[in-house]
DRENVEX-301300 format. One record per residue (C-alpha): x, y negated, z; residue in one letter; residue number from 1. Coordinates in steps of 0.1 Angstrom, whole numbers, plus 2048, in hexadecimal, padded with zeros to 3 digits. Example, Ala and Ser with C-alpha at 12.3 -4.5 7.8 and 13.67 -1.06 7.14 Angstrom:
87B  82D  84E  A  1
889  80B  847  S  2
//
This chain:
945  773  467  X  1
953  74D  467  X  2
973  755  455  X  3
980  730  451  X  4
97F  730  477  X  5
999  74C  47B  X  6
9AF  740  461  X  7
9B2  71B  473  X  8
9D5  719  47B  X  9
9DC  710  4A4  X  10
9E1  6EC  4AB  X  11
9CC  6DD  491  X  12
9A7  6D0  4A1  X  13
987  6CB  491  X  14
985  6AB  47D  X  15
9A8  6A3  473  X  16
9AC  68D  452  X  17
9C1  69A  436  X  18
9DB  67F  43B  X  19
9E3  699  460  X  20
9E0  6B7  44B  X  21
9FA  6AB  432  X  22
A16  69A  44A  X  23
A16  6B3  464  X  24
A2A  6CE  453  X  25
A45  6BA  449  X  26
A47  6A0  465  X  27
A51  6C1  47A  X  28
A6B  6CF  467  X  29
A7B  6AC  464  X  30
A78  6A5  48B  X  31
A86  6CC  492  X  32
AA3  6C6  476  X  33
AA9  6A4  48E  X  34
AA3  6B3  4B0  X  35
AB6  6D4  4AD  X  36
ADC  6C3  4B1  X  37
ACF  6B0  4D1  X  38
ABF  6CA  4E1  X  39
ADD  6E4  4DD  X  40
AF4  6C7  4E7  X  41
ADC  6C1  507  X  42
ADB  6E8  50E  X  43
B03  6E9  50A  X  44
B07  6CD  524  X  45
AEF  6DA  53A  X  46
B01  6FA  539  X  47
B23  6ED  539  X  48
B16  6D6  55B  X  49
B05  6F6  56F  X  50
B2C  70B  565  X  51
B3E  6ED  574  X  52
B25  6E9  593  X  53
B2C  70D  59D  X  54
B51  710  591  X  55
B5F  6F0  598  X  56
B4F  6D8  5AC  X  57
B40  6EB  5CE  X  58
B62  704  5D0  X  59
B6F  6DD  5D1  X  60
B57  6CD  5E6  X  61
B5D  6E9  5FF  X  62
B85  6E2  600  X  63
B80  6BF  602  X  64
B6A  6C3  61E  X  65
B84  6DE  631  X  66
B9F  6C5  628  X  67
B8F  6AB  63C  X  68
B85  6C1  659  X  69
BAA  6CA  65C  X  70
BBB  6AB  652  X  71
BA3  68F  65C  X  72
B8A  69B  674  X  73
B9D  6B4  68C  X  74
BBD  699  690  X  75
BA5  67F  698  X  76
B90  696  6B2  X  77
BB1  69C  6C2  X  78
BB8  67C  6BF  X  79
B99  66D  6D2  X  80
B9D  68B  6E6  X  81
BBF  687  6F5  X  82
BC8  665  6ED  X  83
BB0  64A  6E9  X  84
B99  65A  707  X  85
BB7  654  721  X  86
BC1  634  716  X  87
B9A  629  714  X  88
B94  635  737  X  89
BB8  621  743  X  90
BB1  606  72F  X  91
B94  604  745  X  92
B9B  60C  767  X  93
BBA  5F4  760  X  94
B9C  5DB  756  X  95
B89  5E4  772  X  96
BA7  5DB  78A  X  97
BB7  5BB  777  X  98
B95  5A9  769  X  99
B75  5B5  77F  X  100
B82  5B5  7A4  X  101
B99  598  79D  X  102
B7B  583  793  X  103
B63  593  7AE  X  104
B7E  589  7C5  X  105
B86  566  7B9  X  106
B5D  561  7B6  X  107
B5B  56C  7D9  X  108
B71  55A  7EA  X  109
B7B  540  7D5  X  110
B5F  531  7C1  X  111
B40  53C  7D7  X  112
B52  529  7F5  X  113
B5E  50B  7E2  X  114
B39  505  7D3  X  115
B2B  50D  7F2  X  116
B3D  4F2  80A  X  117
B49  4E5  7F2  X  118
B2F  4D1  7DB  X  119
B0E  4E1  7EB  X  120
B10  4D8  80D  X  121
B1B  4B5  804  X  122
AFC  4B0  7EB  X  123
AE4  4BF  801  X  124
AF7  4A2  821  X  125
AEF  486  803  X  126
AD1  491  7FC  X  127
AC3  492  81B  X  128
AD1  476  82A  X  129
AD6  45D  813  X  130
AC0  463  7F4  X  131
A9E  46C  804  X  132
AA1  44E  81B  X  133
AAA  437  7FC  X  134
A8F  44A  7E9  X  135
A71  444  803  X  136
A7A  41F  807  X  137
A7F  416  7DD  X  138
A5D  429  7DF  X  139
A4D  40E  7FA  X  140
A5F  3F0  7E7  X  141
A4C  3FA  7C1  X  142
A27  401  7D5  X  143
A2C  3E0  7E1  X  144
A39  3D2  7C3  X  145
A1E  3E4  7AF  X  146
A01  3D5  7C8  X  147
A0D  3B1  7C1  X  148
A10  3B4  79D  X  149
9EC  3C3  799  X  150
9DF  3A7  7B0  X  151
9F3  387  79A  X  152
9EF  397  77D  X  153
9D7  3B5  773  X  154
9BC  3A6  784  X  155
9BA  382  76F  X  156
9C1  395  752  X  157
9A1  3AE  754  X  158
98F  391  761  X  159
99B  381  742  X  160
98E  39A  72B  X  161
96B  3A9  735  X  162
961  380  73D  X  163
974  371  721  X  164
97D  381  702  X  165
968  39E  701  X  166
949  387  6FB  X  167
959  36D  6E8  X  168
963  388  6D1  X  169
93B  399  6D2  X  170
927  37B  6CB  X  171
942  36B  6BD  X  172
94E  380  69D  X  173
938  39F  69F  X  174
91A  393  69F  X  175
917  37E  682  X  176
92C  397  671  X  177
90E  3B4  673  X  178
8F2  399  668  X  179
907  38F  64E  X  180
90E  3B6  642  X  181
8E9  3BC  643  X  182
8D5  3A1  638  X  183
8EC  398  61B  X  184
902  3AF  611  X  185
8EF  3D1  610  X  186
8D4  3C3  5FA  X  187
8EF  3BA  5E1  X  188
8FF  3DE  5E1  X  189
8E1  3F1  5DF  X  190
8D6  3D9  5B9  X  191
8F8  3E2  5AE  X  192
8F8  400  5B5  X  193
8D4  403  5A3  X  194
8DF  3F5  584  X  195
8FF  409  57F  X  196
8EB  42B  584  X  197
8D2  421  56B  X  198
8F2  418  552  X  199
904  43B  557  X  200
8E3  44E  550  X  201
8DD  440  530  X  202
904  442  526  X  203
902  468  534  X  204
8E1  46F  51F  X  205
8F5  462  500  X  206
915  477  503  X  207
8FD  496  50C  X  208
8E7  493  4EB  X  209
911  48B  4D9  X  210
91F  4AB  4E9  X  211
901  4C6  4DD  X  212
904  4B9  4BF  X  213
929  4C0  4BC  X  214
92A  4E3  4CB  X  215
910  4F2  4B7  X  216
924  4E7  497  X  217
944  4F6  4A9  X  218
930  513  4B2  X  219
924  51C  48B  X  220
94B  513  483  X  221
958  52D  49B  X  222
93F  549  493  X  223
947  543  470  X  224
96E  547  478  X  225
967  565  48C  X  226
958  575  475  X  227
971  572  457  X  228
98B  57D  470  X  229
97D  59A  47A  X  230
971  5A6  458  X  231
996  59E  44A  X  232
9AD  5A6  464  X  233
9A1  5B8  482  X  234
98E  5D4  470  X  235
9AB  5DC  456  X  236
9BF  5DC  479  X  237
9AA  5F1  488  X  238
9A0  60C  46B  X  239
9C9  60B  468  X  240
9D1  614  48A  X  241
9B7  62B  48A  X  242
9BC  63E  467  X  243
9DF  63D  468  X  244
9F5  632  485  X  245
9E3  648  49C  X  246
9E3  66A  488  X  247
A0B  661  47D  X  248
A15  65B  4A2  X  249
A03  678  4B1  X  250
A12  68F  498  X  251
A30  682  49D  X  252
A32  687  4C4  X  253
A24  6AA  4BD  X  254
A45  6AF  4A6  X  255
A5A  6A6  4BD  X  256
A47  6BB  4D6  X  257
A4C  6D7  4C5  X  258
A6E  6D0  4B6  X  259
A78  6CC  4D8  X  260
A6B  6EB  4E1  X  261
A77  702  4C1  X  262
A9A  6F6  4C9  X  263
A9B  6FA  4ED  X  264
A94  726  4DE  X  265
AB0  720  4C3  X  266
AC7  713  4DE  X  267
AC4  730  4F7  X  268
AC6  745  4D8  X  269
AE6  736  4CF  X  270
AF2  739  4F1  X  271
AED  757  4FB  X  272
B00  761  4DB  X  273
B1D  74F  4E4  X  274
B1D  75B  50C  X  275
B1C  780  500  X  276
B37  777  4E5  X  277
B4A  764  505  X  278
B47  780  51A  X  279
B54  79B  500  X  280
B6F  788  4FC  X  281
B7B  777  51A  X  282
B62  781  538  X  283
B68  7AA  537  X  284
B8B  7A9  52E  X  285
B8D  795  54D  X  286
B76  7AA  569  X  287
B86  7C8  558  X  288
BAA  7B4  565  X  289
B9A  7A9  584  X  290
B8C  7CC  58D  X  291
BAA  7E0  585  X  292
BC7  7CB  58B  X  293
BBE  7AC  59D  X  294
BA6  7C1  5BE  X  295
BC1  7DD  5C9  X  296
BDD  7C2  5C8  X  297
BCA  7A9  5DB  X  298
BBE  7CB  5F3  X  299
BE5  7D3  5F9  X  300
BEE  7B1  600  X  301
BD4  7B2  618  X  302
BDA  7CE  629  X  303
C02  7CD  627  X  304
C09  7AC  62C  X  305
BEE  790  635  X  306
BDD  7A7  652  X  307
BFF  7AD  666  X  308
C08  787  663  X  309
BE6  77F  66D  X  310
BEB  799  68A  X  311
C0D  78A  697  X  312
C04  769  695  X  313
BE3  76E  6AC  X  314
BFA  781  6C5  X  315
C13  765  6C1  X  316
BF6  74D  6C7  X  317
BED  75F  6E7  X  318
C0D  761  6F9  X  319
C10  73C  6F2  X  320
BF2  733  702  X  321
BFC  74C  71F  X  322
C1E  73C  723  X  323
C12  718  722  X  324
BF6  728  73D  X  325
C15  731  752  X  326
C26  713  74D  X  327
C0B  6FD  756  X  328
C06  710  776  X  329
C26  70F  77E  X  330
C27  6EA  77D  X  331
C09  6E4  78F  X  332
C15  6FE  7AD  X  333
C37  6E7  7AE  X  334
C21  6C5  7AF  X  335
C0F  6D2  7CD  X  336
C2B  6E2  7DC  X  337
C40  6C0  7D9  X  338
C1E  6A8  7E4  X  339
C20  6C1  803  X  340
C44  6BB  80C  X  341
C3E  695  806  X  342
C1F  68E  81B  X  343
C1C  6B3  831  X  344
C03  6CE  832  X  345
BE0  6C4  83A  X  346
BD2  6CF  85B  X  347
BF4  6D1  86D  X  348
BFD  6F0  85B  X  349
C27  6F3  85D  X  350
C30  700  838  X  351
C4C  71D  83C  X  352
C41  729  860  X  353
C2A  744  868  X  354
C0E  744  87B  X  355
C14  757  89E  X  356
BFE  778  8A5  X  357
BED  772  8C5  X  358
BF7  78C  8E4  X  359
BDE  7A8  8EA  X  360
BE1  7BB  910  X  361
BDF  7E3  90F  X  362
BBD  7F3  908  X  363
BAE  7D3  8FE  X  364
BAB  7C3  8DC  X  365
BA5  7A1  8EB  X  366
BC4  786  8EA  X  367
BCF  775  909  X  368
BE1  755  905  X  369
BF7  757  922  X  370
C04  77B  918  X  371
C24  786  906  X  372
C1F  78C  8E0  X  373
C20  7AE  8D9  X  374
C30  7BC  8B8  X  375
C20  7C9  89C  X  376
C26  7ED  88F  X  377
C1B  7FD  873  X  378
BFB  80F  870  X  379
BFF  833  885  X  380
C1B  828  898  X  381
C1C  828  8BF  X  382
C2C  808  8CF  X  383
C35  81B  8EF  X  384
C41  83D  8E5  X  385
C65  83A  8EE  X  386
C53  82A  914  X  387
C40  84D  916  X  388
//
């Protein structure tokens, strides 16, 4: 059986130098003596920001918000409602009346006639009748003006330049100029030219042979260099980092990892002990208060007192709405009745007089114009029993 690899402790992997063996002990009981005050201070306010969440701050948010519905909200939706709706739609009908048909009427019959016989049929009289006619004959003045200028003077002047200038300037200038460029000059360009390339490749051959020369002495001077840096700096940097800094830091973020996590278990422990000790003291005496006392009284209150108020004031509330239901019919049966006795009944109904029953003859249900009206009886009675 492989003992030694059931007695490796758990968190330790293969190939570990003694330096890791040796700190890690001790590097975690200093980081848990160092982590355990945060973390139970981080637990307490996390706990104390949860109890104030539910306690406090959504039983407040909720009032807030019914304190705006009732005081903010509601007045303003009554507001807009039955105040600022009406005046709006006055506002602008009253618009509509002063602004809109007051302009359509004074565009119509104001401006639209004005600029009508007003300024365009007098421009469209001047135009016709004074400016095209003045137009057509400046026209027939500047062709005839343009024929005799072209005759005196373009003409001499072309003539001028395809017989005159144009080979005085040809024979004259460019001629000798292109002989001159080719026979003379070009011959002299290209020798320069010759001789100045031959000078740059030999001063270019020189610097070439100067410049190898020079980097492969800088080249032995920087491999030299190199190496003594390397051996004397970078590889003690390196083995450092390596050996050291690496093995330190990681055991160090492990300590904290498990600090961290070591304290967060003494922290519940901790308060747990102090909720149980909380609610011995303070939480039972309290829901024993609350059950015992606090629930019938609120029940008899209840029942006795907020239930018949609540009762009363819902019947109060109806009859209310029933009398203002009564009132407003009321009203509205006294503005018809008063628009009737101002302008009449429509139809040439007569308000206050009934309507006649039309005649009927004997045996017949059938009414005859001409006839006598008969008089009504009640239902089983016999209009000419005292006639028998």
């Amino acid at each position: 059986m492989d003992y030694g690899k059931h007695q490796a402790s758990q968190g330790y992997e293969p190939g570990e130098g003694i330096l890791t063996t040796l700190i890690r002990i001790p590097v975690r009981i200093v980081v848990l003596v160092l982590v355990l005050p945060a973390r139970m201070v981080w637990d307490a306010l996390t706990a104390l920001w949860h109890a104030a969440d539910r306690v406090l701050l959504r039983p407040l948010g909720r009032a807030l918000r019914w304190l705006l519905d009732t005081l903010v909200l509601t007045p303003l939706a009554w507001l807009y409602t039955w105040v600022l709706t009406p005046l709006g739609k006055g506002a602008a009908w009253l618009a509509a009346v002063l602004l809109v048909r007051l302009w359509i009427g004074l565009w119509r019959y104001v401006i639209v006639p004005v600029a009508r016989y007003g300024i365009a049929a007098p421009a469209v009289w001047l135009y016709a009748n004074v400016l095209t006619p003045l137009g057509r004959g400046l026209r027939w003045i500047g062709t005839a003006l343009g024929r005799l200028l072209t005759v005196l003077l373009i003409v001499p002047l072309e003539f001028l330049w395809r017989y005159v200038a144009v080979p005085v300037v040809c024979y004259g200038l460019v001629v000798p100029a292109v002989w001159l460029y080719e026979t003379v000059l070009t011959p002299i360009g290209r020798g320069t030219v010759r001789v100045l390339s031959t000078l740059w490749q030999g001063t270019a051959w020189i610097l070439g042979r100067l410049r190898r020369g020079i980097a492969a002495t800088g080249r032995g001077l920087g491999l030299a260099v190199a190496w003594l840096v390397t051996t004397l700096l970078v590889a003690p940097l390196v083995w450092t980092y390596r050996r050291i800094l690496t093995p330190v830091g990681r055991e160090i973020a492990a300590a904290f990892e498990v600090a961290w996590r070591i304290a967060g278990y003494v922290s519940r422990a901790v308060g747990r002990a102090l909720a149980a000790i909380a609610w011995c003291l303070i939480g039972a005496p309290v829901s024993w208060v609350y059950r015992t006392v606090c629930t019938p009284v609120g029940h008899f209150l209840r029942d006795a007192l907020w239930a018949p108020a609540r009762r009363a004031a819902a019947e109060a509330g109806r009859a209310a709405r029933a009398a203002l239901a009564t009132a407003r019919e009321t009203v509205r049966q006294a503005r018809r009745d008063a628009w009737r006795a101002l302008v009449g009944a429509p139809g040439g109904e007569r308000s206050g007089e009934p309507r006649g029953i039309p005649a009927r003859t004997l045996g017949s249900t059938t009414t005859v114009p001409s006839a006598a009206q008969a008089s009504e009886t009640p239902l089983g009675g016999d209009p000419f029993a005292k006639q028998g």
